[in-house]
C-alpha positions as CSV (number, residue, x, y, z in Angstrom):
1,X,175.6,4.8,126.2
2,X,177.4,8.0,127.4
3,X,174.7,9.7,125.7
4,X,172.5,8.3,126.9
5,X,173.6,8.9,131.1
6,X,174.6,12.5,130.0
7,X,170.5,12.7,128.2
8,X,169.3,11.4,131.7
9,X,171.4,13.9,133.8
10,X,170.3,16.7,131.8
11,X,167.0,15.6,132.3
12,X,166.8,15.3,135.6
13,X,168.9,18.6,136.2
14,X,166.2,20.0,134.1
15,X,163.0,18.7,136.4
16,X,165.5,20.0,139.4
17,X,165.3,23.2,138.2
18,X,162.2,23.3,137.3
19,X,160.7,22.3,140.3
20,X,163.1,24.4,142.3
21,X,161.5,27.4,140.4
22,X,158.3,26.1,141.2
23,X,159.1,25.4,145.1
24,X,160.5,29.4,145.3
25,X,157.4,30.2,143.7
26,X,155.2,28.6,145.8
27,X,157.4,29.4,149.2
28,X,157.6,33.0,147.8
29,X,153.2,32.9,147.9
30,X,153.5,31.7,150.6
31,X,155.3,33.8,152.7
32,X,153.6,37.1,151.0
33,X,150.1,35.1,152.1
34,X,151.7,34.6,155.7
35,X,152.7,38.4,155.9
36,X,149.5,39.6,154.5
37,X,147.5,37.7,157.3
38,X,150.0,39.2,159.7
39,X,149.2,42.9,158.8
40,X,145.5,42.0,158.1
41,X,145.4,40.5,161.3
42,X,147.3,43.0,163.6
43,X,145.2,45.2,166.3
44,X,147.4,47.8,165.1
45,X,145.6,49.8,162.1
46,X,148.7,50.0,159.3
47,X,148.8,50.3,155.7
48,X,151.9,49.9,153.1
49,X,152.5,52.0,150.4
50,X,154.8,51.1,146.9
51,X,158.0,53.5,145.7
52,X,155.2,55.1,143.5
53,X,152.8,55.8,146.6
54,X,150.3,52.9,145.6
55,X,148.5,51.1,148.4
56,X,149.5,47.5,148.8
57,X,148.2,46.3,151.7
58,X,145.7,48.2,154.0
59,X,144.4,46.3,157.4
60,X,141.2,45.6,158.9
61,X,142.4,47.5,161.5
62,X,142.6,50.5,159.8
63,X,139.4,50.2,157.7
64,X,137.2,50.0,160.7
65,X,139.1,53.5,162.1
66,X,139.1,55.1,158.3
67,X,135.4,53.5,157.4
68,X,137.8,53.1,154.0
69,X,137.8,49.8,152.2
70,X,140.5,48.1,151.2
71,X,138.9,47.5,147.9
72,X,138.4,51.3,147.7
73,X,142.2,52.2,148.7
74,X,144.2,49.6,147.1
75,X,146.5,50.9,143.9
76,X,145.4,54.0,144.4
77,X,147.5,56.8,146.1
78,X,144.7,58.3,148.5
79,X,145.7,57.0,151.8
80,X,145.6,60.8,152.9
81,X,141.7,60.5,152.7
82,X,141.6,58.6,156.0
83,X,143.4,61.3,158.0
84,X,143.2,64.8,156.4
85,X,140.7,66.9,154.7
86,X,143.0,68.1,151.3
87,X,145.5,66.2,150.0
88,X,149.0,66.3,151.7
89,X,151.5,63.9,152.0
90,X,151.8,61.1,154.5
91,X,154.9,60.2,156.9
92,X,155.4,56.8,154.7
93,X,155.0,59.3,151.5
94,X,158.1,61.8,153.0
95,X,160.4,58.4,153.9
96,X,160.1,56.6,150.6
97,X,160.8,60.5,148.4
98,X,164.0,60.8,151.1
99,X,161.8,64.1,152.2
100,X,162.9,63.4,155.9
101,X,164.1,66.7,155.8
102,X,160.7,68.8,155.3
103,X,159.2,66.8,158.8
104,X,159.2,69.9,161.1
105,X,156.8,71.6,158.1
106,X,154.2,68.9,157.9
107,X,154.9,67.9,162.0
108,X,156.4,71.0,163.7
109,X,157.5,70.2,167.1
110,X,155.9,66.5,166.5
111,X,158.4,64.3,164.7
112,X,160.9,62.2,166.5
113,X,163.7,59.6,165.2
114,X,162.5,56.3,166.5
115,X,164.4,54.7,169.3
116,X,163.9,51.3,168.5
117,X,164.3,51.1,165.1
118,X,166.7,52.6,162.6
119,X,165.6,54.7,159.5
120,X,162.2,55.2,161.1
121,X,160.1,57.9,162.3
122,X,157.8,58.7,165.4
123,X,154.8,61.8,164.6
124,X,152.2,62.0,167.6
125,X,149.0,63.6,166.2
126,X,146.0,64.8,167.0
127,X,143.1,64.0,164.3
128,X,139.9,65.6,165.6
129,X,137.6,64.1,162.9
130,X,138.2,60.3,164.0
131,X,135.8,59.9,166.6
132,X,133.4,61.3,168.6
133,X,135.8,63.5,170.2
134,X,139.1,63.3,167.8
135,X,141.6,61.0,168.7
136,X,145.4,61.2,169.6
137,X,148.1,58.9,167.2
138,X,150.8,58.0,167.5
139,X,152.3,57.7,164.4
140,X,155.3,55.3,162.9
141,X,157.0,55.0,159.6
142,X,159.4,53.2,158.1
143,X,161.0,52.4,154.9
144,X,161.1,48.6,153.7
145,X,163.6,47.2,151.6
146,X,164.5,43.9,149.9
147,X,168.0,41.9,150.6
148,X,170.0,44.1,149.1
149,X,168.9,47.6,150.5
150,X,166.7,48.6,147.7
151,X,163.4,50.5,148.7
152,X,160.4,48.5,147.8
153,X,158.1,50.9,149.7
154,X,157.0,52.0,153.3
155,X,154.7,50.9,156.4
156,X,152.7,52.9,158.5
157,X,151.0,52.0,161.8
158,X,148.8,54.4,164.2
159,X,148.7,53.8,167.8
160,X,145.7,55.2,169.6
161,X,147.2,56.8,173.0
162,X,144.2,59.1,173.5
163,X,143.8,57.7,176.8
164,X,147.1,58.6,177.8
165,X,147.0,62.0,176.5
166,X,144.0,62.8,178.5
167,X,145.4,61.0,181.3
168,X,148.6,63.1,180.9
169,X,146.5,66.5,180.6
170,X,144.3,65.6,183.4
171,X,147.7,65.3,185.7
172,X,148.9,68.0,184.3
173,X,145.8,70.4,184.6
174,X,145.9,69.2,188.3
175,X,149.5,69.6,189.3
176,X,148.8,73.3,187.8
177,X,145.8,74.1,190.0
178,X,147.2,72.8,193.1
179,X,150.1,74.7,192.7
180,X,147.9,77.9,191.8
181,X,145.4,77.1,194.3
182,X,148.5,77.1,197.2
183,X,149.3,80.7,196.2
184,X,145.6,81.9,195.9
185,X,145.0,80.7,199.4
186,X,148.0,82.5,201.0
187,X,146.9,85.9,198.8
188,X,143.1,85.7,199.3
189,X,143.7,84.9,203.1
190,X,146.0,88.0,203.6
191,X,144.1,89.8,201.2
192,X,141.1,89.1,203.5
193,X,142.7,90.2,206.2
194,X,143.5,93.2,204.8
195,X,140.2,94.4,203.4
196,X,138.8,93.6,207.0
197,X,141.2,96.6,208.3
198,X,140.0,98.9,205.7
199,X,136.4,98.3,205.6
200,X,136.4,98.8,209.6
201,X,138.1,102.4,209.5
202,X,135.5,103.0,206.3
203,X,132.5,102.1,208.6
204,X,134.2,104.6,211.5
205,X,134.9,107.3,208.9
206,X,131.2,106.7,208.0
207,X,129.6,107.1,211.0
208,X,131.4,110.2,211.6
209,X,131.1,112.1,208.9
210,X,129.1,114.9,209.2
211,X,125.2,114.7,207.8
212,X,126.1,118.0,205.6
213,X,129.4,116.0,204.7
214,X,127.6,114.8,201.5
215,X,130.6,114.4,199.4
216,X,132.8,112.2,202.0
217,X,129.6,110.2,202.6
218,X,128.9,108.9,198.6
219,X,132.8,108.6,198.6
220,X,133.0,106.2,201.4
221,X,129.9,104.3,200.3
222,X,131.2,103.7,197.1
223,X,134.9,102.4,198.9
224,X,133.0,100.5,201.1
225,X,131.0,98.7,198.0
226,X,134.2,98.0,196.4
227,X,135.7,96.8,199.3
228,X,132.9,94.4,199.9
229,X,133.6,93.4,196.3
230,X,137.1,92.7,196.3
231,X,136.0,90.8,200.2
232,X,133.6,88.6,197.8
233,X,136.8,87.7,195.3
234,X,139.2,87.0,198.1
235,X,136.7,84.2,199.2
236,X,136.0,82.6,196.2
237,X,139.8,82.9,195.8
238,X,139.9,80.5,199.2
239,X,136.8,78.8,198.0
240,X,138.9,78.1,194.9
241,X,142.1,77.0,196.4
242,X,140.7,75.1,199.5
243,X,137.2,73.9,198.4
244,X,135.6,76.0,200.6
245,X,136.6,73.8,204.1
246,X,133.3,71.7,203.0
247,X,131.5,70.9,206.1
248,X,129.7,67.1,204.9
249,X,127.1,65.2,206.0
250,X,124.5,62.5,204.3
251,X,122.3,64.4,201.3
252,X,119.4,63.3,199.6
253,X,120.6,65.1,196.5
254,X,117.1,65.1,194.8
255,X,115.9,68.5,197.0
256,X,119.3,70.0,196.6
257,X,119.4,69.7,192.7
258,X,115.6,70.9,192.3
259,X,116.5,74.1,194.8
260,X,118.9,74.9,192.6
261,X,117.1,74.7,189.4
262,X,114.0,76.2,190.6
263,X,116.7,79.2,192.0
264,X,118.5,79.9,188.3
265,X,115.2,79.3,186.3
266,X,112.5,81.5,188.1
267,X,111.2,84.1,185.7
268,X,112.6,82.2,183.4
269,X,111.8,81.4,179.5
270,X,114.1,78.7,179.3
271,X,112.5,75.5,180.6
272,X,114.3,73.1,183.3
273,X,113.5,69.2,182.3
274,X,114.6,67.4,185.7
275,X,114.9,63.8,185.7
276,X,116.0,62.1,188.9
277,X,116.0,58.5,189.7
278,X,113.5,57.3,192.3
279,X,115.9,55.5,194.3
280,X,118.8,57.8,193.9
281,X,121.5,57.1,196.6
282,X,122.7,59.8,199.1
283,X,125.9,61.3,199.3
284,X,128.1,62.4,201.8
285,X,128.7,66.2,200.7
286,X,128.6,69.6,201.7
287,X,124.9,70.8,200.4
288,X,125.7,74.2,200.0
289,X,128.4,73.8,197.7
290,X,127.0,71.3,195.5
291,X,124.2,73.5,195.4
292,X,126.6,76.3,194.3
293,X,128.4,73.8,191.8
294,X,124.9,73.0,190.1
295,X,123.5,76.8,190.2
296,X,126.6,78.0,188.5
297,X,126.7,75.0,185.8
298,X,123.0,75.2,185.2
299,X,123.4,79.5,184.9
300,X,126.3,78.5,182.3
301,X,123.3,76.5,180.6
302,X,121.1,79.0,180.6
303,X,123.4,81.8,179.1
304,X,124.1,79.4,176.2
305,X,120.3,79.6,174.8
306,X,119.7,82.7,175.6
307,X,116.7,82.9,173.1
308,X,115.0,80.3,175.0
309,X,114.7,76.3,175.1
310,X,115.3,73.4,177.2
311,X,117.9,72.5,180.0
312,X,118.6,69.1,181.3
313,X,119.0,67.9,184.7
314,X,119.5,64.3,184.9
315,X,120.6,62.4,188.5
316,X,121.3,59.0,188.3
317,X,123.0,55.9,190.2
318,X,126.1,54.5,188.4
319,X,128.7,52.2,189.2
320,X,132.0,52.6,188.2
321,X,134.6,50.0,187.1
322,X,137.8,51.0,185.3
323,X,136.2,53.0,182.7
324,X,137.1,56.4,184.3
325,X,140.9,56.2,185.8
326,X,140.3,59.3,188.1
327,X,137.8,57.9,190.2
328,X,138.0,54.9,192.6
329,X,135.7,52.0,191.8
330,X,132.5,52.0,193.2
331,X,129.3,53.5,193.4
332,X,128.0,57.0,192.4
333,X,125.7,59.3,191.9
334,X,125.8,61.0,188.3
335,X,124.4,64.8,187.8
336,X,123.9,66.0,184.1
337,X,123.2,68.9,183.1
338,X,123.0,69.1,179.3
339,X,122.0,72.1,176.9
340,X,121.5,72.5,173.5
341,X,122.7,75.5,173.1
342,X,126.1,77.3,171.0
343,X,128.5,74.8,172.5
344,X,132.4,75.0,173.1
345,X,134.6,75.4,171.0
346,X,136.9,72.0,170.7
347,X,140.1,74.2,171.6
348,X,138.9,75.6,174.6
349,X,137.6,72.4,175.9
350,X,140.5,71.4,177.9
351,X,140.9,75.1,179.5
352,X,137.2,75.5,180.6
353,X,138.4,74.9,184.5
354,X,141.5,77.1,184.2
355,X,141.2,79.9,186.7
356,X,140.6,83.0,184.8
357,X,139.9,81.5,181.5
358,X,136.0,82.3,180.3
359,X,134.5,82.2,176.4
360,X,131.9,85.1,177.3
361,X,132.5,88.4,175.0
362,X,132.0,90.8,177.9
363,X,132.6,90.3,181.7
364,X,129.4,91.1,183.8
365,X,129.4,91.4,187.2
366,X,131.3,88.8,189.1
367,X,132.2,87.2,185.5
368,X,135.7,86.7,186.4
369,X,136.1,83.0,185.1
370,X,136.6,82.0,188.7
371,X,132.8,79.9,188.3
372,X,134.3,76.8,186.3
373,X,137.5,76.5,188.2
374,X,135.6,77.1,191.6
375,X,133.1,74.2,191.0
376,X,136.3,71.6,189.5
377,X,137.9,72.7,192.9
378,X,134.5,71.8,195.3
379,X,134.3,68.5,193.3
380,X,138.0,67.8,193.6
381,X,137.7,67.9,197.4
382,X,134.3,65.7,197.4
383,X,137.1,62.7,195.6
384,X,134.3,63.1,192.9
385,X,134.8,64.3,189.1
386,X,133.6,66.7,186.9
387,X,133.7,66.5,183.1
388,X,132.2,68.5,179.7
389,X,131.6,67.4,176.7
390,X,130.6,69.9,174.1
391,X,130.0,70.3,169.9
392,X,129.7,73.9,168.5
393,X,126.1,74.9,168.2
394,X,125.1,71.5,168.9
395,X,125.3,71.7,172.7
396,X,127.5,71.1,175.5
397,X,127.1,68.1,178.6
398,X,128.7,68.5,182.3
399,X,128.7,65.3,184.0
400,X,129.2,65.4,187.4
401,X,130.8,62.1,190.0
402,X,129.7,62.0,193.7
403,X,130.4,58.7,195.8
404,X,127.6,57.3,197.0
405,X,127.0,56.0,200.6
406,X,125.4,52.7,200.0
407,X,124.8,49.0,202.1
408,X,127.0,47.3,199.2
């Protein structure tokens, strides 16, 4: 009889064991199937690498940023495809080799310790490929480890903060003109004043100088040319700084934009396609410097197919939402001017409006790199916006905001 109780409790410890084993099993699949939906599921792209740098998991996510399946990623170790052009190791690949130490080579001035999270790493990145006009990451990684502190592998999740960056440059690039543009006023002003002095006693010396005086004579023409020179810069200096004190009134923009295309064209083997909408809506602006805005955006057009082609000029009603964060909701008229010509360079894209700052190889008259930063400046005080978007020798775009005055 004891045999046979001690038979049943075996038994039954047996099928307790057993179906323990099974239960772990099952909770263990489980689980992994709950945290796989997680990471497949997050907005965030992410990916998780093994000790031996094999993909494990990679996220929708992350396929629809990397156009890389997961069936074409998984076990392998070429998660650097989706970011970088030769192979080079990833922030997950430096954690899990306890390569920490090499982060300012691979991230210079980039890497951070995260704040939130211990034993994990912050890179913010730019990745110019991944879009239409690269994209800004930020970039965390962090080691994950079973219960008892061994490393099974690492995580990796991008954020997209390119909105922010721009947002952040955009501040930036204003808080630097503002400030430049309060010194160029007080300069060009007294600068102007200045020039007027000298120019008068120039015209004087002129007029008295005697008619066999040759010498004096060409001497203060010339002075008098460069004085009216410098008198030129020191107004587009205030033009730059103040917007030119724009005196407005309500535009139909339609003759102002043709004026100035018919103006930079004439004589011309470049040819001026202008599109403007029917019903476009007037704006309250200053003619004059719109006109001066378009002329010197369209000659900037016109110098970048110099061998001849065609020039854009589009005007259009939009209405703006929260797509743009600069510029208040509401209605506007949209100016493009579009080339196909040698394009920007992606680096110089964000300097373009700097004062000073020009891409042309040689200087010609007047080609002080004041045009760009002039124009930003007459826009800026219209509460409008100007943008450029540009691909090497595919062409560049200017896009220009001006509210409308409308009966909405």
């Amino acid at each position: 009889m004891n045999k046979y109780y001690i038979f049943i409790f075996i038994f039954v410890l047996a099928l307790t064991i057993i179906f323990s084993v099974i239960y772990a099993i099952w909770r263990g699949r489980r689980d992994e199937q709950k945290l796989l939906s997680i990471i497949h599921g997050s907005p965030i792209p992410n990916f998780v690498i093994s000790k031996e740098h094999k993909v494990m998991y990679w996220n929708r996510a992350l396929q629809a940023l990397s156009n890389i399946k997961p069936s074409e990623i998984l076990g392998t170790n070429q998660h650097w495809r989706a970011f970088y052009k030769n192979e080079r190791p990833c922030l997950a690949d430096l954690i899990i080799d306890d390569r920490t130490g090499e982060l300012e080579k691979f991230y210079a001035n980039r890497w951070s310790k995260s704040k939130l999270l211990e034993g994990a790493y912050e890179v913010t990145q730019f990745f110019p490929d991944m879009g239409d006009r690269g994209k800004w990451f930020r970039i965390t990684a962090a080691g994950l480890r079973d219960a008892g502190g061994n490393l099974l592998g690492a995580m990796e999740t991008l954020e997209d903060i390119t909105e922010q960056k721009v947002a952040q440059d955009e501040l930036l690039q204003r808080t630097k003109l503002e400030s430049l543009g309060t010194f160029a006023d007080g300069v060009a002003k007294d600068f102007d004043g200045l020039l007027t002095a000298i120019l008068r006693n120039v015209f004087l010396a002129k007029i008295s100088a005697s008619e066999e005086d040759k010498i004096l004579e060409d001497g203060l023409a010339v002075a008098e040319r460069a004085g009216l020179q410098a008198k030129a810069l020191a107004h587009r200096l205030i033009t730059f700084a103040q917007g030119g004190y724009p005196v407005r009134k309500i535009e139909n923009m339609g003759p102002v934009l043709r004026e100035a295309a018919e103006k930079v064209f004439k004589d011309s083997n470049i040819t001026c396609n202008i599109s403007i909408a029917e019903n476009l809506w007037p704006c309250e602006v200053d003619a004059a410097q719109i006109k001066q805005v378009t002329e010197n955006i369209l000659i900037n057009a016109k110098e970048a197919i110099p061998d001849g082609g065609i020039v854009e000029l589009i005007a259009e009603n939009t209405t703006i939402g929260t797509s743009i964060r600069s510029l208040e909701q509401g209605n506007y008229v949209r100016i493009i001017i579009r080339d196909h010509g040698i394009g920007i360079p992606r680096k110089n894209l964000s300097r373009i409006f700097d004062p000073y700052f020009t891409t042309k190889k040689t200087k010609e008259h007047g080609g002080i790199g004041l045009g760009l930063a002039i124009c930003d400046s007459i826009i800026k005080n219209h509460n409008g916006l100007i943008s450029v978007e540009s691909v090497v020798n595919s062409g560049t775009t200017f896009s220009i905001y001006l509210a409308a005055k409308t009966n909405d």
